[in-house]
Legacy VTK file of the C-alpha trace (Angstrom):
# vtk DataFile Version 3.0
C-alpha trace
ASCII
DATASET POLYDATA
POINTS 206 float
127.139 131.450 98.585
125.467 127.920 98.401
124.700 126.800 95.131
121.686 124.272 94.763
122.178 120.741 92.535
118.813 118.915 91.601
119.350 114.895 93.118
118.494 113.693 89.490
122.017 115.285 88.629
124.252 113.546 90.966
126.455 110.296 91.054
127.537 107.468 93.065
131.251 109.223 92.957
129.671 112.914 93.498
127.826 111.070 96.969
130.958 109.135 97.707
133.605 112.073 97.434
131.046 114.470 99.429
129.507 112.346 101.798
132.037 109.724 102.313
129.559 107.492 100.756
130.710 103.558 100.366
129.281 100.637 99.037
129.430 97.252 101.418
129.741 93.842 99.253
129.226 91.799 102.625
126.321 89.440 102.594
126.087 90.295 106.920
125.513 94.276 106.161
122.410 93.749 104.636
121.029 90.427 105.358
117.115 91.778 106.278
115.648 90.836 102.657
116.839 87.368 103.121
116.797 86.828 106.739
113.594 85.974 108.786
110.790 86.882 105.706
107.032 86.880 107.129
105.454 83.938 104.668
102.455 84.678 102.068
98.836 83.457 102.515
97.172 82.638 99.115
95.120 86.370 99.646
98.973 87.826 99.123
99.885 85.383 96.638
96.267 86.331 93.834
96.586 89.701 94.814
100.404 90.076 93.803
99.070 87.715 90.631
96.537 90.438 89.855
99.286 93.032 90.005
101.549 91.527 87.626
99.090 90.829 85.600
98.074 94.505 85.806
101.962 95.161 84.927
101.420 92.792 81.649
98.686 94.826 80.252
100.220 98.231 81.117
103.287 97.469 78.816
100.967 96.205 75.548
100.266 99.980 75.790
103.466 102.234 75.678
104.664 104.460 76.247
105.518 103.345 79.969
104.986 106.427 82.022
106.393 106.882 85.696
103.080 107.800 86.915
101.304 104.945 85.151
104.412 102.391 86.997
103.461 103.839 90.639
99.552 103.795 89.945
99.388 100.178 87.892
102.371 98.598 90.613
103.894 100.392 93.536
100.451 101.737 94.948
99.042 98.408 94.393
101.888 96.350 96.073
101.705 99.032 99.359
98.364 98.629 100.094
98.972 95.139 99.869
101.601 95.375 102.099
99.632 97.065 104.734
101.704 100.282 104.415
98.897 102.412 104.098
97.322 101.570 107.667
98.322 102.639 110.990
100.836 102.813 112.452
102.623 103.835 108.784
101.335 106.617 106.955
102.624 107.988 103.246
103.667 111.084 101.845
104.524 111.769 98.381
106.884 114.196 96.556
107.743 114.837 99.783
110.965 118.007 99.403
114.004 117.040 100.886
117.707 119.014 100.935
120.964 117.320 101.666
123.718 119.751 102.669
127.316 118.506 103.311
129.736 119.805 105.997
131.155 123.129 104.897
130.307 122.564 101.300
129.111 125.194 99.066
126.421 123.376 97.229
122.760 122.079 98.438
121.101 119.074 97.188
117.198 119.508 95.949
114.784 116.819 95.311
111.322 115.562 95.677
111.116 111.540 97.582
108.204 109.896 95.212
107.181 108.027 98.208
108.004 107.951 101.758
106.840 105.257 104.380
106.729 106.891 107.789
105.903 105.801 111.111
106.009 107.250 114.339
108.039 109.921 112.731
110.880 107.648 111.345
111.495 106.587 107.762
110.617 102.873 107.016
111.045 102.860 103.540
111.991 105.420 101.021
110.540 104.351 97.262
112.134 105.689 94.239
110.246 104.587 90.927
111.265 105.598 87.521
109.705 104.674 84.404
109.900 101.342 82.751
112.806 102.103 79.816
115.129 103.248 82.665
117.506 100.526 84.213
117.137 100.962 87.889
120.656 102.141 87.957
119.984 105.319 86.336
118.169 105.785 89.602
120.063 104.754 92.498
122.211 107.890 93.310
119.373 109.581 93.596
117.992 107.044 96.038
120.726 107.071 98.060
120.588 111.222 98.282
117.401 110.874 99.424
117.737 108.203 101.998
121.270 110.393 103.139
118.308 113.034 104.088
116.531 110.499 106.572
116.554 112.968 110.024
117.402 110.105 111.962
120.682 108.694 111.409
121.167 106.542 114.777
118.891 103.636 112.558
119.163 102.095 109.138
117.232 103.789 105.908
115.839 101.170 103.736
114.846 102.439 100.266
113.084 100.275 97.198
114.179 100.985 93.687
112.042 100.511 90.714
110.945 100.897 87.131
107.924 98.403 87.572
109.364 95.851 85.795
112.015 95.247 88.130
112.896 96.086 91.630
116.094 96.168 94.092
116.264 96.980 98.109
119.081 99.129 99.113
120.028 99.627 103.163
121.981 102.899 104.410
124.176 103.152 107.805
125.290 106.353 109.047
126.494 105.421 112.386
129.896 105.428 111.601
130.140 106.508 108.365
127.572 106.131 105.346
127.538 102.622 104.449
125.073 101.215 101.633
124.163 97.210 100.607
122.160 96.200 97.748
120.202 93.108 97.426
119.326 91.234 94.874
117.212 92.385 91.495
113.297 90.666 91.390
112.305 91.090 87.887
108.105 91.197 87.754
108.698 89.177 84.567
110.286 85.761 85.606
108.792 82.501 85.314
108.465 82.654 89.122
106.375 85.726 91.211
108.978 87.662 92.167
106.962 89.799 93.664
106.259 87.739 96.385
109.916 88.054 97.306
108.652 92.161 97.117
106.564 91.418 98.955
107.974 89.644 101.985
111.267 91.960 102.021
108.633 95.266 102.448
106.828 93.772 105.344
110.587 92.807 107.041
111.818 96.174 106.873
108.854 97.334 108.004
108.848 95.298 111.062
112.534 96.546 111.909
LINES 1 207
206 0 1 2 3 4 5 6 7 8 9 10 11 12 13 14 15 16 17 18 19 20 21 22 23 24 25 26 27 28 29 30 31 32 33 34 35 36 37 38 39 40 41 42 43 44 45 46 47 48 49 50 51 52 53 54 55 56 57 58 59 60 61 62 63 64 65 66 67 68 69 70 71 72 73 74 75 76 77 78 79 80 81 82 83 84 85 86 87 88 89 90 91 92 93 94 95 96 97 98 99 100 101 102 103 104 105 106 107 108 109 110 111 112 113 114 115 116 117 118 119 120 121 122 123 124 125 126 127 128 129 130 131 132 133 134 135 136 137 138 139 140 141 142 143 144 145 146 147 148 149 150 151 152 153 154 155 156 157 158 159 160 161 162 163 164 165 166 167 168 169 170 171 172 173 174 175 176 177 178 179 180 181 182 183 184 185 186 187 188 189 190 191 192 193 194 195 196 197 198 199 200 201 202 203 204 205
């Protein structure tokens, strides 16, 4: 009898004892959100400006919502990207299962956002409300991305709370690898979501 487990329930340990799940701490594994970035014209740059600044007034009015994060910042910052024109397409709460090798339980969840194109996963988008750390979040992620029907190419997923964001790559060729890349917090001195920004449209081009 399979039992089902909802993907907000899980760990890193749960995916790493199942799944065979590691984490790679080699700068070469995951070098695509520093590597080769597309630059910025000044439309990117007061566009991303108006998003942040979007971000600013959001938080003078709590309480932060997850819906109010993906409308106010992630849907924003796609379109911007170009993510909602052909030849990507997005679905949302999109259902996924994750089943391991004779094992009796079934993983359940719902992907917030999923960037697809021609059929294959560019980008898998997990955003949580602001007063969550994006830890909290990233086993779940990584369940999700573990779903990705085509395991011959790398799954990149974006984790987020709207204030902050961090990239995360998954390899399945051999055995389920995972890299994470730095964290871009919206409120630096500096933009970071320019850096966003740049490391979307990369992994998109992949």
């Amino acid at each position: 009898m399979v039992s089902t487990l909802e993907a907000t329930e899980i760990n890193l340990r749960y995916l790493g004892d199942r799944f065979g799940l590691k984490r790679v701490r080699d700068p070469r594994f995951f070098g695509e959100w520093q590597d080769n970035l597309p630059e910025l014209d000044d439309r990117d740059r007061q566009a991303l400006d108006k998003i942040r600044e979007g971000y600013f007034n959001l938080v003078e009015y709590p309480p932060l919502l997850e819906n109010a994060v993906k409308l106010t910042v992630v849907s924003p910052l796609l379109f911007v990207a170009g993510l909602y024109l052909p030849p990507f397409r997005i679905q949302c709460e999109r259902s996924i299962q994750l089943q391991a090798e004779e094992d009796g339980v079934k993983i359940e969840g719902k992907i917030d956002i999923l960037v697809l194109k021609d059929n294959f996963w560019v980008t898998v988008i997990e955003a949580k409300q602001v007063s969550f750390s994006l830890e909290s979040g990233l086993a779940q992620l990584l369940a999700y991305m573990l779903a990705d029907p085509n395991p011959t190419t790398p799954t990149f997923g974006l984790l987020t709370n709207g204030a902050n964001f961090r990239f995360v790559k998954l390899d399945r060729q051999e055995s389920p690898k995972y890299a994470l890349s730095d964290v871009f917090a919206i409120d630096n001195q500096d933009n970071n979501l320019y850096t966003v920004l740049q490391i979307l449209r990369r992994s998109s081009q992949l």
